[in-house]
N, C-alpha and C positions, 0 to 999 in steps of 0.2 A: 504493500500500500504506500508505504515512503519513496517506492519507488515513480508510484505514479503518481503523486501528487509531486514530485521534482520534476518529473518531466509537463504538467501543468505549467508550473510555477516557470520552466523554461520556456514554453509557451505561448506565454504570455509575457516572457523577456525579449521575445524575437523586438527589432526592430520595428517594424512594423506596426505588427499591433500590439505591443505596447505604447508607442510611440504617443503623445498626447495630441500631436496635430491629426492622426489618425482618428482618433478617437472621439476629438473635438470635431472635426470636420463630419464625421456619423452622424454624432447628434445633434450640430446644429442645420443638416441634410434632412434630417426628418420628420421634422413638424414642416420644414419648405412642401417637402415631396407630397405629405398629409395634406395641408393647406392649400397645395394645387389644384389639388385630388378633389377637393371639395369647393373649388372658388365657385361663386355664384350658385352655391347648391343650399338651401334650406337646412341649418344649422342650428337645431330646437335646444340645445343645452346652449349654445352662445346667448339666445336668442333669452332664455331664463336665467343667465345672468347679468345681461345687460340690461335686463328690466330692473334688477336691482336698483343699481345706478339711478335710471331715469325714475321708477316709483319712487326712490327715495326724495329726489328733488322736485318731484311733481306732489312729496306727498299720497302718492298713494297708496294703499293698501300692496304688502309686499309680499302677501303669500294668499292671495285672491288664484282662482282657474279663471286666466281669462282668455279668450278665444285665440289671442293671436300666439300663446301658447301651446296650445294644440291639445291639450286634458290635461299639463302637466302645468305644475307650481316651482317655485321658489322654496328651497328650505335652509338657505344660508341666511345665516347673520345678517343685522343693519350692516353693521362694520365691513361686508364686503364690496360694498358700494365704494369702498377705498381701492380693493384692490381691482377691483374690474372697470374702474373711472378712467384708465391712461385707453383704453380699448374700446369702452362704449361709447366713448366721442368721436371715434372714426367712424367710415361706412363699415359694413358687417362684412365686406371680402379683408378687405384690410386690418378690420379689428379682430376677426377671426384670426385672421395667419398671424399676427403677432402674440396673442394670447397663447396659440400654440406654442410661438417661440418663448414666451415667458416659461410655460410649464416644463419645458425640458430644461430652462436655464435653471429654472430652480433645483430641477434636479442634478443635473450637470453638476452645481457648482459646491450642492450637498456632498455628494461624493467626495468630490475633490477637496472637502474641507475635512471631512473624516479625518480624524489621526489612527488611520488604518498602512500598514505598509501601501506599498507603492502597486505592489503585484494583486494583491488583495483590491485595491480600488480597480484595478483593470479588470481583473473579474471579474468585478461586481457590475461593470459598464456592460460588458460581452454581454454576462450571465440575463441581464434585466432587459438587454435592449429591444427583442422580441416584445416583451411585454409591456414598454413604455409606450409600444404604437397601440396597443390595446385603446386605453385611454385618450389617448389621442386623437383615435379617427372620433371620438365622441366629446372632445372639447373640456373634456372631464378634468375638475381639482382636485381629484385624486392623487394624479404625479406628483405635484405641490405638496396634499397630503403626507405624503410618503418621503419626502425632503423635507419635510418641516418635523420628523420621529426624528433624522440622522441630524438634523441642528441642533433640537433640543439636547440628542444625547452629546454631540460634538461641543456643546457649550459645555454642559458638564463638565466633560472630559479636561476640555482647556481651561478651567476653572473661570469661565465665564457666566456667573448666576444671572446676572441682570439680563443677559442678552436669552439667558437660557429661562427664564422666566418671559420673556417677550416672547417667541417662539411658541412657547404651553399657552400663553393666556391668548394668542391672536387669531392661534386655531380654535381654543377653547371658545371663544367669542363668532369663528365663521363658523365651525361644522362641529363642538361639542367633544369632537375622538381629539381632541390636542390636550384633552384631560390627564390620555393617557401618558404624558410626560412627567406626573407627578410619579411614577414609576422611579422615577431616578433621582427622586427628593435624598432618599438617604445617601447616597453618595456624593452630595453636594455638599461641601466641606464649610462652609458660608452660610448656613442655613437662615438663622435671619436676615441676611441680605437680599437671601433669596427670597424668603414669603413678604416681606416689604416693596421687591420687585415687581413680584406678584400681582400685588393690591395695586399700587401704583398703576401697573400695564392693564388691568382691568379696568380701574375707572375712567383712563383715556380711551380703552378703545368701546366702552360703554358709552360714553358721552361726543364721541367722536362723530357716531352718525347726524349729531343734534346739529354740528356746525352748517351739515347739508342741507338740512329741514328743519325744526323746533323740537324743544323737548318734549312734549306731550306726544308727539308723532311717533317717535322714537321710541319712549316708554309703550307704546300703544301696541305697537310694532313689537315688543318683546316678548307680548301677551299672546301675538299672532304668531310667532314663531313657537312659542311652546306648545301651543293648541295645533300649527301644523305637524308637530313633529310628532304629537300624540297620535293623530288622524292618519298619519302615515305610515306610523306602528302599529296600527289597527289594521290598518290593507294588508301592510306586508303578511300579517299573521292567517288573515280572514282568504284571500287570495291565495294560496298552498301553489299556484302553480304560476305566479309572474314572476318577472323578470328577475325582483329581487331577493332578498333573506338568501343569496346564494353563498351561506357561509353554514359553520356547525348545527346551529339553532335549524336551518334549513333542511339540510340532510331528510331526519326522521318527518320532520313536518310533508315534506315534496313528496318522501319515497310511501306515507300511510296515506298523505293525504287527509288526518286530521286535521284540524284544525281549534278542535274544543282545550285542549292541552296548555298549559302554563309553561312557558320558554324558563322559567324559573327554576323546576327541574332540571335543566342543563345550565343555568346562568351562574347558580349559589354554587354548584359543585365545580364548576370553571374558574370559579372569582375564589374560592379557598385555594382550588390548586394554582393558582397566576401566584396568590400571595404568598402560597407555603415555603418557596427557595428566598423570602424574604429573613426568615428563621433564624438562617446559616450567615450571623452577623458577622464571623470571622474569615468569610469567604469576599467579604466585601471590598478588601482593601487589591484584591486578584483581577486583573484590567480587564482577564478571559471570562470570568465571572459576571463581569459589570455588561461587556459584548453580549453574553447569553440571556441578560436581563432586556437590552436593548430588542433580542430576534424573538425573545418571546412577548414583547410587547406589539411586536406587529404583526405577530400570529394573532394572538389576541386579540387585537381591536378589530379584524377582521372577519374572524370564526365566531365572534359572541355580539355582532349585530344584526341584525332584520335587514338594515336598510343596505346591505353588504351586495353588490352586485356586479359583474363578471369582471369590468374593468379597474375596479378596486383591489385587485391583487399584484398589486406592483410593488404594495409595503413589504407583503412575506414573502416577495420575491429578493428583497434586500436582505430579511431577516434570514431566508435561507443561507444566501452566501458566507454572512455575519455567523450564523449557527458553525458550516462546515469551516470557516478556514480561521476562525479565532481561537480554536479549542487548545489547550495546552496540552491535551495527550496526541499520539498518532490516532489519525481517522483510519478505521477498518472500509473492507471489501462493504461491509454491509450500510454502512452510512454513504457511500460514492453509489452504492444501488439507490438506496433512499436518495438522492440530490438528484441524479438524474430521472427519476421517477418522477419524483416531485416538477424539475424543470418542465419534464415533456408534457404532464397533465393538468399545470397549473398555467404553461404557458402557451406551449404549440398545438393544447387541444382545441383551441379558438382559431384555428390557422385553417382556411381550405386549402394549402398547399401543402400540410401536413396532416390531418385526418380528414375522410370522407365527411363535409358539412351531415350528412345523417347521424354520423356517431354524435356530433356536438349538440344536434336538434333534439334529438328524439332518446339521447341516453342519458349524456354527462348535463347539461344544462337544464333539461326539465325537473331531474331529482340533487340539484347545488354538489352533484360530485366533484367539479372545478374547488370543491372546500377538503374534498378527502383527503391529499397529499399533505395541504397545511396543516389539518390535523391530526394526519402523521404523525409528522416532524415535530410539532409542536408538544403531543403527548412525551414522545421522545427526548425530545429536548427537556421536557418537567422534569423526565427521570432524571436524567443528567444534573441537572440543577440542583434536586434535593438529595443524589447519592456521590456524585463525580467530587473530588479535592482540587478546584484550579489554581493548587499553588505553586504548578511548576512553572509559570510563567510568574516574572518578577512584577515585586508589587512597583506601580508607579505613582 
């Protein structure tokens, strides 16, 4: 197994492609090639986030179905009327192809800011790059998403609280799963600097909608957003066969078709085992340890939502790589079967140029099996977390 994971690691030392003009030029090729792909073409997620923007400054209602959305609503924050404001003021070909190009910068530049070795970040670009067009042909903030888990933890890591507190609360303010950064509270060596960051980053990007429109809008607006998101956790449950809950919770719901059933059942039993390798206080000061808390946090926020759908798995598509090449023991034969398992079924089973569109339709996507590998690896990974010693890599 040492052997083949050195000729990986050669691999990805070639010239080439490791090379960062290589790499850089891929991805900033890809949202181009996406966004051509689609110029002048009817754009429904652009289309619901740019209503942000304008209902906010019109004042209107920000999680209304209204026609020129097509049945679908708004379920992000006031506050992301900030970020989709340089994009909703162009025309919609133009605002669209740059918006694309924002989502792969943000993840681009997440990666690159990792303090993951060098080889290790090249992997991780290769390993994901299939799966960043996922999201992509669909406009989706998910890739964002999934750069905003490797800033929070990379602030961390750089003992950066304040920034790493902005990251948690800005997500936590668009889409709620930037909660899941408090995951890496206790390895923040600063802690009150940190929860004073916190507070601080919350009541600006609270208040921050208001400069757009007035405060009672706003306030009003946050009423609307909780009630959306209630309403929309209702579909996902009551609905057993749309689009989304395509993660753990999904699985039994798709493959019975019940529906009567409490996701609480699998949520309390997930959320004890997520906290349990919290335990192992003296594991904490171990960088491999801290890594394996980061890949199970985006298994996690993945596998135990409703609102979890095909192009949202670009997070455990990071947490993968993060899982197999931060580990401080040798990886066996049986963990390189599990990665590549996981790669082909979580990424290229969305591929028509790699499985027959019937297998995607009518097997893996009706019953959320696109969640089986993550929750694999991720069960996997708990073992490890609460039985494995990471202390043969040096503490930093």
């Amino acid at each position: 197994m040492q052997a083949r994971l050195s000729k990986a690691k050669a691999f990805f030392h070639q010239p080439f492609w490791s090379d960062w003009r290589t790499i850089t030029f891929v991805y900033a090729l890809m949202p181009i090639i996406v966004g051509l792909l689609k110029w002048h073409k009817d754009n429904d997620t652009y289309h619901i986030y740019k209503s942000v923007f304008w209902n906010t400054i019109n004042q209107l209602p920000l999680y209304e179905f209204y026609d020129y959305l097509k049945g679908d609503c708004n379920h992000y924050g006031p506050v992301f009327a900030y970020i989709i404001a340089p994009f909703a003021m162009l025309p919609d070909t133009w605002g669209m192809l740059l918006w694309e190009c924002f989502l792969v910068a943000t993840f681009y530049m997440a990666v690159r800011y990792m303090p993951l070795e060098r080889w290790q970040k090249v992997f991780m670009f290769w390993f994901c790059a299939h799966e960043v067009l996922t999201p992509l042909f669909v406009e989706q903030y998910d890739l964002a998403m999934a750069a905003s888990y490797l800033l929070m933890f990379a602030c961390v890591e750089r003992k950066k609280p304040v920034w790493a507190a902005f990251f948690i609360m800005l997500n936590v303010f668009i889409k709620l799963y930037g909660v899941m950064g408090f995951a890496f509270f206790f390895f923040i060596e600063d802690k009150k600097k940190f929860l004073l960051a916190c507070l601080g980053w919350s009541a600006l990007f609270f208040a921050a909608p208001m400069l757009l429109s007035s405060p009672e809008f706003v306030v009003q607006q946050y009423v609307g957003w909780y009630e959306s998101l209630m309403a929309k956790n209702t579909q996902n449950l009551v609905e057993a066969f749309n689009t989304t809950n395509t993660s753990l919770l999904g699985i039994p719901r798709k493959i019975s078709g019940n529906t009567e059933y409490s996701d609480l059942w699998l949520i309390i039993p997930g959320i004890l085992l997520f906290l349990s390798p919290f335990r192992r206080v003296s594991q904490y000061k171990h960088v491999a340890f801290r890594y394996a808390m980061l890949a199970s946090a985006t298994m996690f926020v993945t596998l135990f939502s409703t609102g979890t759908e095909s192009y949202g798995y670009i997070a455990p598509m990071t947490g993968f790589v993060i899982w197999y090449t931060t580990s401080p023991w040798k990886r066996g034969r049986w963990e390189l079967i599990l990665l590549i398992y996981a790669f082909i079924f979580t990424s290229l089973c969305t591929s028509d140029v790699f499985f027959p569109r019937w297998i995607w339709k009518e097997i893996i996507a009706p019953y959320a099996l696109k969640a089986l590998p993550t929750t694999i690896v991720w069960f996997y990974l708990m073992w490890e977390m609460n039985k494995k010693d990471y202390a043969r890599i040096s503490a930093t």
